[in-house]
C-alpha positions in Angstrom: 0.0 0.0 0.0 2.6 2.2 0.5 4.2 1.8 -2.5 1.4 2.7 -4.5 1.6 6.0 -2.2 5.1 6.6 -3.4 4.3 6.1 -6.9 1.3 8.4 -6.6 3.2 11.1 -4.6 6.4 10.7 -7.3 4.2 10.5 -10.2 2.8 14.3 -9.3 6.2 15.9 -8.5 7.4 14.6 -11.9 4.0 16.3 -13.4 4.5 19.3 -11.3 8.4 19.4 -12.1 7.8 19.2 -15.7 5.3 21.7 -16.2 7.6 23.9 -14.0 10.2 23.0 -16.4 8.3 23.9 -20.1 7.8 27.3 -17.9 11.4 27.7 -17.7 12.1 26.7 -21.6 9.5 29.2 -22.7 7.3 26.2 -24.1 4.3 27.1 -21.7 3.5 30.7 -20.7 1.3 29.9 -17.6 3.6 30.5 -14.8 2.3 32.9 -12.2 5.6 33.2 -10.4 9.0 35.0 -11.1 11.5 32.8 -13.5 13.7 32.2 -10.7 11.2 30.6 -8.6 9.8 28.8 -11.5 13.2 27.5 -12.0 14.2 26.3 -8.4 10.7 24.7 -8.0 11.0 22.7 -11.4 14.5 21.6 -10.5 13.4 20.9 -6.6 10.4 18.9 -8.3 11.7 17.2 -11.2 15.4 16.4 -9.4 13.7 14.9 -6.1 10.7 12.8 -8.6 14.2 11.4 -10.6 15.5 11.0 -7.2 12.9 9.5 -5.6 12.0 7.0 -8.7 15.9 6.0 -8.8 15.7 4.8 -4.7 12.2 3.0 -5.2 13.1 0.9 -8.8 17.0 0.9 -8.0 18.3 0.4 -4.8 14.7 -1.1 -3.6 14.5 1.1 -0.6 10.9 2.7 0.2 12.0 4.7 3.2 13.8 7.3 1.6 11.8 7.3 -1.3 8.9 7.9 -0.1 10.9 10.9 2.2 12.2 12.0 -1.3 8.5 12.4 -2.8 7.5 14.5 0.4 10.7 16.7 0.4 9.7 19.1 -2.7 6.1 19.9 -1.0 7.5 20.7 2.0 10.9 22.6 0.7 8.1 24.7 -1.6 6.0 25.3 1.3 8.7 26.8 2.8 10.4 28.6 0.2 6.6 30.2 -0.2 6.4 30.9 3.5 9.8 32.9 3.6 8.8 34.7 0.3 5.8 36.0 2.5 7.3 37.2 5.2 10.3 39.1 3.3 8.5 40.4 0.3 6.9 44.2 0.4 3.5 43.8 -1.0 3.0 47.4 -2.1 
């Protein structure tokens, strides 16, 4: 059960990191954030789904995995949180 978890989980980062990605090449225009945010969240989503897909099929091992396919929701969380609290909204 919770492999198909991990799958699920990795299977939207590699989504998420590849639409963030034709963002960056200039392929899709439908990015509401800067192009340096667009690019660290399609390399922190697309890097940790390659990451994550290489430790499930690979090396077999679902732990860390399955901490790889949380990692870009919660590094983007915060990333968003810090750009709230520093940014002037004038």
């Amino acid at each position: 059960m919770t492999r198909f978890i991990v799958i699920a989980l990795l299977a939207a980062d590699a989504y998420i990191g590849i639409r963030f990605l034709l963002n960056v090449l200039g392929v899709r225009k439908t990015s509401k954030y800067g192009a340096g945010s667009t690019a660290l969240y399609a390399f922190l989503f697309a890097g940790l789904a390659i990451a994550g897909c290489y430790f499930l099929f690979i090396r077999h091992d679902l732990r860390t995995s399955l901490w790889l396919s949380i990692g870009p929701w919660a590094l983007g969380l915060l990333i968003l949180f810090i750009t709230m609290i520093t940014s002037d909204y004038k």
